[in-house]
C-alpha positions as CSV (number, residue, x, y, z in Angstrom):
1,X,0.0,0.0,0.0
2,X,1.4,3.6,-1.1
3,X,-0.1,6.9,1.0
4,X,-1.3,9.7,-1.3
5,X,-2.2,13.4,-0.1
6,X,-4.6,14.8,-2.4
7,X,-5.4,18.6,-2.2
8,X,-7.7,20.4,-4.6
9,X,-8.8,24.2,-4.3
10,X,-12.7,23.7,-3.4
11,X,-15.5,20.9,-3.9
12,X,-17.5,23.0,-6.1
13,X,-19.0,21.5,-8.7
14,X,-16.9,20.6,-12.0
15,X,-14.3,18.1,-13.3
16,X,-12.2,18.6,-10.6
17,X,-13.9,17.4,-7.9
18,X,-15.2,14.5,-10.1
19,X,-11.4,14.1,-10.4
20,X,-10.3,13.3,-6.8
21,X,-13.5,11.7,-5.8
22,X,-12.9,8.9,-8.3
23,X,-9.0,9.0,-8.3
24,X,-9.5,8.4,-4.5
25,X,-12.2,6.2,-4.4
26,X,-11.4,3.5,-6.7
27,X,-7.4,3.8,-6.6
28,X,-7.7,1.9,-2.9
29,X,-6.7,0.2,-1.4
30,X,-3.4,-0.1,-3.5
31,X,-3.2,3.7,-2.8
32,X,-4.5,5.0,0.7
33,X,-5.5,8.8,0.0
34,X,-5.8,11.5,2.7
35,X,-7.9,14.4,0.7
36,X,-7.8,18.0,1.1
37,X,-9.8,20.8,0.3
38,X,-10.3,24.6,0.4
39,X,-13.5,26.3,0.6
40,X,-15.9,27.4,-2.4
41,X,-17.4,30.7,-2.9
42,X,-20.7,31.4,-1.7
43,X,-21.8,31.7,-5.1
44,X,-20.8,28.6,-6.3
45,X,-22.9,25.1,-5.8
46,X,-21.6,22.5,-3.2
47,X,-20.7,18.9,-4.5
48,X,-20.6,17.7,-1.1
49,X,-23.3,14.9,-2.4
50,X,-20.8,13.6,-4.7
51,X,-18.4,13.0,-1.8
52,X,-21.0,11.6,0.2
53,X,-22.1,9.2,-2.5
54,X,-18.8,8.0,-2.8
55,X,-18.5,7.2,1.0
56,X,-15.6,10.4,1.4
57,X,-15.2,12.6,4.2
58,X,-12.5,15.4,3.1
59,X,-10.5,17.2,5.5
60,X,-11.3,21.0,4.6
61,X,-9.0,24.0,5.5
62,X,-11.0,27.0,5.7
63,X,-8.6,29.4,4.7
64,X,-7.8,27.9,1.5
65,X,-10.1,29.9,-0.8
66,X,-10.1,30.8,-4.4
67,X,-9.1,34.6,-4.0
68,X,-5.6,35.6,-3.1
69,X,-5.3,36.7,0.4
70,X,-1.7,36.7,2.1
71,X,-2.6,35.4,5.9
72,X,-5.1,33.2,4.9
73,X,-2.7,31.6,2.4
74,X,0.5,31.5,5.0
75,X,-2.1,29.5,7.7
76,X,-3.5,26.8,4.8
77,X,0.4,26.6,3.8
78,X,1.1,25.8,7.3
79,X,-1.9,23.2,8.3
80,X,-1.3,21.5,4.8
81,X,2.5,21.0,6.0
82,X,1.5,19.4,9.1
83,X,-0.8,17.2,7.9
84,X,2.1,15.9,5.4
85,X,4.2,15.5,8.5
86,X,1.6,13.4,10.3
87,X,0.9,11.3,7.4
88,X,4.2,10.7,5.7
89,X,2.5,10.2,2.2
90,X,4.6,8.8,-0.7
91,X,3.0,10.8,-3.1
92,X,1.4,14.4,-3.1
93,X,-1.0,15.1,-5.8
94,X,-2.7,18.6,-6.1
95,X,-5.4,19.8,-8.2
96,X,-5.5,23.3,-9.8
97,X,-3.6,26.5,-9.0
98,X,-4.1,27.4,-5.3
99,X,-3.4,24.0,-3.8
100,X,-1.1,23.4,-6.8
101,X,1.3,26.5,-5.2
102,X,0.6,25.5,-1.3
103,X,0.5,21.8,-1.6
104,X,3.7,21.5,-3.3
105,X,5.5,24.2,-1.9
106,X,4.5,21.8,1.6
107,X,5.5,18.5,-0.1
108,X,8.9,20.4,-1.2
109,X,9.7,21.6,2.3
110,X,8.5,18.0,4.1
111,X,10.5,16.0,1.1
112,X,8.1,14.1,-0.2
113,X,9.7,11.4,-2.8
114,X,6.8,11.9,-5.5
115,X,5.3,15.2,-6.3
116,X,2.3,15.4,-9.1
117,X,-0.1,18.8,-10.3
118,X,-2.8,18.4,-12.4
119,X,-3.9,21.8,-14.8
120,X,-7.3,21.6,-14.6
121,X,-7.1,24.5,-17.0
122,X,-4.7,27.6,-16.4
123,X,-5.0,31.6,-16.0
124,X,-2.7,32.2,-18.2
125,X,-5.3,34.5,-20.8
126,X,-8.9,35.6,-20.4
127,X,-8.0,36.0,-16.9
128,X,-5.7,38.8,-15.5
129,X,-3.9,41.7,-16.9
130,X,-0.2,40.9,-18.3
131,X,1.8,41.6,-15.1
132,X,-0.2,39.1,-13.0
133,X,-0.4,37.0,-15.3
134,X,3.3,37.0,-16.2
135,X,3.6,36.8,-12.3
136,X,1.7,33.3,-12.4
137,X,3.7,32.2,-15.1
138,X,6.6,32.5,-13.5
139,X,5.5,30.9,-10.0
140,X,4.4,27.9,-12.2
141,X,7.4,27.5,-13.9
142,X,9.2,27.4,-10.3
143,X,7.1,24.8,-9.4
144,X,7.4,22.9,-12.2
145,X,11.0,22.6,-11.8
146,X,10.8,20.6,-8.7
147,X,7.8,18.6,-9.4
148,X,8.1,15.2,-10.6
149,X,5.7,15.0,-13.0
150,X,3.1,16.9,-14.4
151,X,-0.4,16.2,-15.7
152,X,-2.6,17.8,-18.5
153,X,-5.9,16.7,-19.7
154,X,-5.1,16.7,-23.0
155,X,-3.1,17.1,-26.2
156,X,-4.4,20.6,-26.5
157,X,-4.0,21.6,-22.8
158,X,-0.4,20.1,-23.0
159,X,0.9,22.0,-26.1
160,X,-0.1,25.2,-24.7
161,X,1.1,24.9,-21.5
162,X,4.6,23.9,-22.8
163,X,4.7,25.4,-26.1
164,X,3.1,28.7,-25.8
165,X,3.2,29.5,-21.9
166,X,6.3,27.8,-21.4
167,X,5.9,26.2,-17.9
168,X,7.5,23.1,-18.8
169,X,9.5,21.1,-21.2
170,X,6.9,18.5,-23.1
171,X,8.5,15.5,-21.7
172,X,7.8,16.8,-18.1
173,X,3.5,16.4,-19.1
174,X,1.8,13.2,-18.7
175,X,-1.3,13.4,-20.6
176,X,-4.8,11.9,-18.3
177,X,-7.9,12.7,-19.1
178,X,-10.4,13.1,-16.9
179,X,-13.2,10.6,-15.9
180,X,-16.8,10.4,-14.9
181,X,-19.8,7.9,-14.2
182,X,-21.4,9.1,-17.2
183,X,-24.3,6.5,-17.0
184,X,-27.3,8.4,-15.5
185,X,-26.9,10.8,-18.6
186,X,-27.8,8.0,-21.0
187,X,-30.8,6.3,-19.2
188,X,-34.2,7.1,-18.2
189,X,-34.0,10.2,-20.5
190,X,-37.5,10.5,-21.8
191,X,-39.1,10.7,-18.3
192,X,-36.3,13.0,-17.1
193,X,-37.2,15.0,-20.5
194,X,-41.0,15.9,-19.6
195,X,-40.1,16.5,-15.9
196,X,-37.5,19.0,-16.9
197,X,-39.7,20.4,-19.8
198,X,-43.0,20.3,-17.3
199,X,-41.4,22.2,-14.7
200,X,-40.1,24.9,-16.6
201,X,-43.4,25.1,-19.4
202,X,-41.3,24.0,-22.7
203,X,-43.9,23.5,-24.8
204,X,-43.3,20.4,-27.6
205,X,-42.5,22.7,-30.3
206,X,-40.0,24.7,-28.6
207,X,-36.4,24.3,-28.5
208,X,-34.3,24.3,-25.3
209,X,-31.0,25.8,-26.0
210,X,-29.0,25.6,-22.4
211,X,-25.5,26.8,-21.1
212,X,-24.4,25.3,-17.8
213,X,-21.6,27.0,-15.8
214,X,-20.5,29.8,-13.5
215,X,-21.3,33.0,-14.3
216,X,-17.8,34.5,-14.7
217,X,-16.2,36.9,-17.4
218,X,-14.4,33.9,-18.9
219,X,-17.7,32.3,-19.6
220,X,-18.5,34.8,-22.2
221,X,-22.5,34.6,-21.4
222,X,-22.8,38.1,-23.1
223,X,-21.6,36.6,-26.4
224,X,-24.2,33.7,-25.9
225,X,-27.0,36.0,-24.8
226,X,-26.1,38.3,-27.8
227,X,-25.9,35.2,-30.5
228,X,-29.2,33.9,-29.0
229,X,-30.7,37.3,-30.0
230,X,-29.5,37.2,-33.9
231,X,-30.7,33.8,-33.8
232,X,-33.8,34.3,-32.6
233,X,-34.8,37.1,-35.1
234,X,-33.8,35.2,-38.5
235,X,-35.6,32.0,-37.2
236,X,-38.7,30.7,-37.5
237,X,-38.3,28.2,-34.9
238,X,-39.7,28.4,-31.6
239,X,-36.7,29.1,-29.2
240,X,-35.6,29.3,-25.1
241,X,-32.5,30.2,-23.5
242,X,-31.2,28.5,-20.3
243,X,-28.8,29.7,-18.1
244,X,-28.1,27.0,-15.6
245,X,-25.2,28.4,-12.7
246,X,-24.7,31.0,-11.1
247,X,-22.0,33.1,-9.6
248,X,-20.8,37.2,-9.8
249,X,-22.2,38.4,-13.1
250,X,-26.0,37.4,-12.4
251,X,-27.3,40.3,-12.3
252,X,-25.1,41.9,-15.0
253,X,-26.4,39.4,-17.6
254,X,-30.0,40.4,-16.1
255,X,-29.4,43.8,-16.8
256,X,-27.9,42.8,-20.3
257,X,-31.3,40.8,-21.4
258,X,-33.0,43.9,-21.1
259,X,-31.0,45.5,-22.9
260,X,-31.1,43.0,-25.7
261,X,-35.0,43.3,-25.3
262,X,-35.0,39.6,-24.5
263,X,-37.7,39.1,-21.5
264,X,-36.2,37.0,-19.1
265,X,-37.3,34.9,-15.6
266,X,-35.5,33.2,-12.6
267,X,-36.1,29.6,-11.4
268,X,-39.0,30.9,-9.0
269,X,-40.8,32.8,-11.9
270,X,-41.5,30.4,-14.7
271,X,-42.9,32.2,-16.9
272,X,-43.9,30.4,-20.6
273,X,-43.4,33.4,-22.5
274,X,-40.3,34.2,-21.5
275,X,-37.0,34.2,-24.1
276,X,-34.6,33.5,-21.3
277,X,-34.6,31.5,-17.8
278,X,-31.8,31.7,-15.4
279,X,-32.2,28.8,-13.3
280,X,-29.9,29.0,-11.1
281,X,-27.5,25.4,-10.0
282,X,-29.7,22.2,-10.7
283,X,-27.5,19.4,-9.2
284,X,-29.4,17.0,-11.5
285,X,-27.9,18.0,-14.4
286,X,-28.8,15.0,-15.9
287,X,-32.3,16.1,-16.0
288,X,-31.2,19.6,-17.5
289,X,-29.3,17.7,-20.3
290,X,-32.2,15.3,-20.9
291,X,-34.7,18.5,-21.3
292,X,-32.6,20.4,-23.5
293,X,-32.4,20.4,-27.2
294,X,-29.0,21.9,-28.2
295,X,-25.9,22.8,-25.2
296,X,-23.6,25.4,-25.7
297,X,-20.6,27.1,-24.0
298,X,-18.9,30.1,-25.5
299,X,-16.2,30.4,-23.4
300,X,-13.0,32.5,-23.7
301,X,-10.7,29.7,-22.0
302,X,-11.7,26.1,-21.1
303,X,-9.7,23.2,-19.4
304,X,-11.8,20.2,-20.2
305,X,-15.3,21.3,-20.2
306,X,-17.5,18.6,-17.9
307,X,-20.2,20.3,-19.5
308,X,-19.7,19.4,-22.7
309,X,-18.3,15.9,-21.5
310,X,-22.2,15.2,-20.1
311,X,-24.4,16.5,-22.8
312,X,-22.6,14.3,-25.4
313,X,-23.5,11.5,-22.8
314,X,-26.5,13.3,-22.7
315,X,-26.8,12.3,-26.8
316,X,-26.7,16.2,-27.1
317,X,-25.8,18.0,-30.1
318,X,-23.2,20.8,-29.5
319,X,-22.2,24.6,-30.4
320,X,-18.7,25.6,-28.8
321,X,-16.2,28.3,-29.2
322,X,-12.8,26.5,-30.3
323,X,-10.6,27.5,-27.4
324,X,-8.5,25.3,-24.3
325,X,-9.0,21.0,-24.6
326,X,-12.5,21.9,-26.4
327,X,-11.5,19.8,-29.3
328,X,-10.1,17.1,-27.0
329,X,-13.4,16.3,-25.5
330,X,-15.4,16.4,-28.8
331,X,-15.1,15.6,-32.4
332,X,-15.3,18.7,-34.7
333,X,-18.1,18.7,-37.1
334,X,-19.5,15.8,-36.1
335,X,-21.2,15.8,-32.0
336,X,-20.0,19.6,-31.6
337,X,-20.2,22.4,-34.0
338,X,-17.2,24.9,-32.9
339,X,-16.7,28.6,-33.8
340,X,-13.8,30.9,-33.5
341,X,-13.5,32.3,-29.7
342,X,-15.4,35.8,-29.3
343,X,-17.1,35.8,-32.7
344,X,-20.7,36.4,-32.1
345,X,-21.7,36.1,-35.5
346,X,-20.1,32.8,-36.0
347,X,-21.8,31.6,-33.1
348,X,-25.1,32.5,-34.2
349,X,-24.6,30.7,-37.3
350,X,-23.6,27.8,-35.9
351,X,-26.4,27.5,-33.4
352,X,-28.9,28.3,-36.3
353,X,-27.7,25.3,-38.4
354,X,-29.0,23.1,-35.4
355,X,-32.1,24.9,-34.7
356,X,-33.4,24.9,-38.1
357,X,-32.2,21.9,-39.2
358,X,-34.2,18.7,-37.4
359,X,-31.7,15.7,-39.0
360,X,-28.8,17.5,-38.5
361,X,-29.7,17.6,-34.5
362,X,-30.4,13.5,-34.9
363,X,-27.2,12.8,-36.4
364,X,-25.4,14.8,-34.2
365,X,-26.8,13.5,-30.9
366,X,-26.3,9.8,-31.9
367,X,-22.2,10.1,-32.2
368,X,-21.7,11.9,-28.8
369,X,-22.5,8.8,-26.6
370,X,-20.5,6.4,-28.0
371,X,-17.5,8.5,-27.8
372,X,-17.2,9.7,-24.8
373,X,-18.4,6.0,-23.1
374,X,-14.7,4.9,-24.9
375,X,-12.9,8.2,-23.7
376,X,-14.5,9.7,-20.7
377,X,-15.5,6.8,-18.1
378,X,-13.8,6.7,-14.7
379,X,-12.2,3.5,-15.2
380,X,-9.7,4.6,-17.8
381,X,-8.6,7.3,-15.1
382,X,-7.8,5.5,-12.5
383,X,-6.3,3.0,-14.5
384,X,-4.1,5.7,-16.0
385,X,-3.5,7.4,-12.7
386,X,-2.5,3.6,-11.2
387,X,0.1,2.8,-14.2
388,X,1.8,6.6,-13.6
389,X,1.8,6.7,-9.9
390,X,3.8,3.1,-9.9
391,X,6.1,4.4,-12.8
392,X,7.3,7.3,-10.8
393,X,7.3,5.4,-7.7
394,X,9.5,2.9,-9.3
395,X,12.3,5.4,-10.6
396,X,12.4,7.2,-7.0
397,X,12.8,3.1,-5.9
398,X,10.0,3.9,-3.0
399,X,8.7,0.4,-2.4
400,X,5.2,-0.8,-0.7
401,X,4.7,-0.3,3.2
């Protein structure tokens, strides 16, 4: 048996905490994890049910939060230390930025023989200005040196990360994709359908275009909001707007659906005739997928979209901006339609060729499942995660307690 500390910057929902849960899960008992987590925003939905379905019970360090804040950071540095002291893991593995500077900075200082980060995506654009970002950069690159290995989600994610940001040489990345129990997307989905469409007064001609994420700049919602206007006015199709998340721009996008002239309700207004719902988090987003017609995300930067990851479960056709691991977690042309990142007009285009075209939808939708099934399941993680963890523990010679 092989100790693991795993630290991740929030259970919030997204890949991420999917990640660990699974990684630490079904990776015992060869590997015995300790897990470690920070604390979300208000703003943003708990996935403490995920832990809790998966029989986990993290140990949570308040001050480790999303937002850079010198004292809290120095005490989470500090309590994540310790615990490496008291456990005397053979591997630390952290998860995003935050824990990715704190955990290994600990694992450094307590010389911990094997030392992993995963990039669940990166801040290195569409985040901060140029001198924070360069800032970042340059912390990561630090790190990098002294880590043993590091992990990207994909091909994409990989290049730019060592190509273009330069935080690494190539043969430094290990390239794991991420995993999910993807089954509840594909079954029961015509009963899930109604009760979705039910609650929220779809009627059977309508189309339910949704987006599903935090309401951030880097989301982009304006460009969706905007694109779902110029679709809207050259259709003849009978459309709806979701907005499932939330987070700091609510009200900003709001305001912004007025002034599209798009009428708009919340999830404790339905109102029929309105063009846009804001619903809020729905933490069966199965049922969301299921009552939707088309999913979309026009982001600015994306690690591995989970969204997009579900909905082709989901059997879901797809329109996308091409940025990040996008085209790593779907197949251009074929279950995703993908325009260039920031081009409203393109966007709108693309998500009229699946409104108005009924066949195009059906052929669409029937590719997604099968793909990610062979790409996406949890089993191919940890399977990967097993093989790297014994590779690395073989050429530091650390042998089975």
């Amino acid at each position: 048996m092989y100790r693991v500390v795993r630290i991740i910057n929030r259970f919030n929902l997204g890949g991420p905490t999917y990640n660990v849960t699974y990684l630490t899960r079904y990776m015992a008992p060869e590997f015995e994890t300790l897990l470690i987590g920070g604390m979300k925003d208000e703003s943003e939905a708990s996935s403490d049910f995920i832990l809790k379905e998966n029989g986990l019970t993290p140990t949570i360090i308040p001050e480790m939060k999303r937002s850079i804040n010198p004292v809290n950071d120095l005490v989470a540095y500090h309590k994540i230390k310790k615990l490496i002291k008291d456990y005397k893991p053979h591997i630390v593995h952290t998860h995003a930025a935050k824990p990715g500077t704190l955990g290994r900075l600990a694992a450094f200082a307590c010389n911990v023989p094997v030392t992993l980060h995963t990039f669940h995506g990166h801040v290195f654009h569409s985040y901060f200005g140029g001198v924070q970002t360069s800032v970042y950069k340059n912390i990561e690159r630090y790190l990098a040196k002294r880590t043993t290995a590091l992990i990207a989600l994909s091909e994409q994610q990989k290049h730019e990360l060592s190509q273009i940001h330069h935080i690494a040489e190539p043969g430094k990345f290990h390239i794991v994709p991420l995993g999910f129990d993807l089954e509840k997307f594909w079954t029961d989905k015509d009963t899930k359908r109604k009760s979705f469409r039910e609650k929220y007064k779809i009627a059977d001609d309508e189309l339910a275009i949704g987006i599903i994420g935090r309401l951030v700049p880097v989301k982009n919602h304006r460009m969706f909001l905007k694109a779902f206007q110029l679709t809207k006015a050259q259709t003849q199709s009978k459309i709806k707007a979701f907005i499932v998340g939330d987070g700091e721009l609510k009200e900003a996008l709001i305001g912004y659906c007025k002034e599209l002239g798009l009428s708009y309700t919340t999830q404790h207004n339905t109102d029929p005739a309105a063009s846009v719902v804001f619903t809020s988090w729905i933490k069966e987003i199965d049922v969301v997928n299921a009552g939707m017609d088309v999913i979309v995300l026009s982001s600015l930067n994306e690690g591995t979209p989970v969204s997009l990851i579900e909905a082709q479960a989901a059997g879901k056709p797809i329109v996308s901006t091409r940025t990040g691991g996008i085209e790593n977690v779907v197949i251009p042309q074929e279950t995703a339609l993908l325009s260039p990142v920031g081009d409203i007009k393109a966007f709108a285009e693309k998500m009229g060729e699946l409104i108005n075209n009924s066949l195009l939808r059906a052929q669409i939708s029937m590719k997604g499942e099968d793909f990610v099934k062979k790409r996406f399941h949890y089993s191919v993680l940890v399977s990967n995660m097993q093989t790297l963890y014994l590779e690395l523990l073989k050429q530091k010679n650390i042998h089975e307690i």
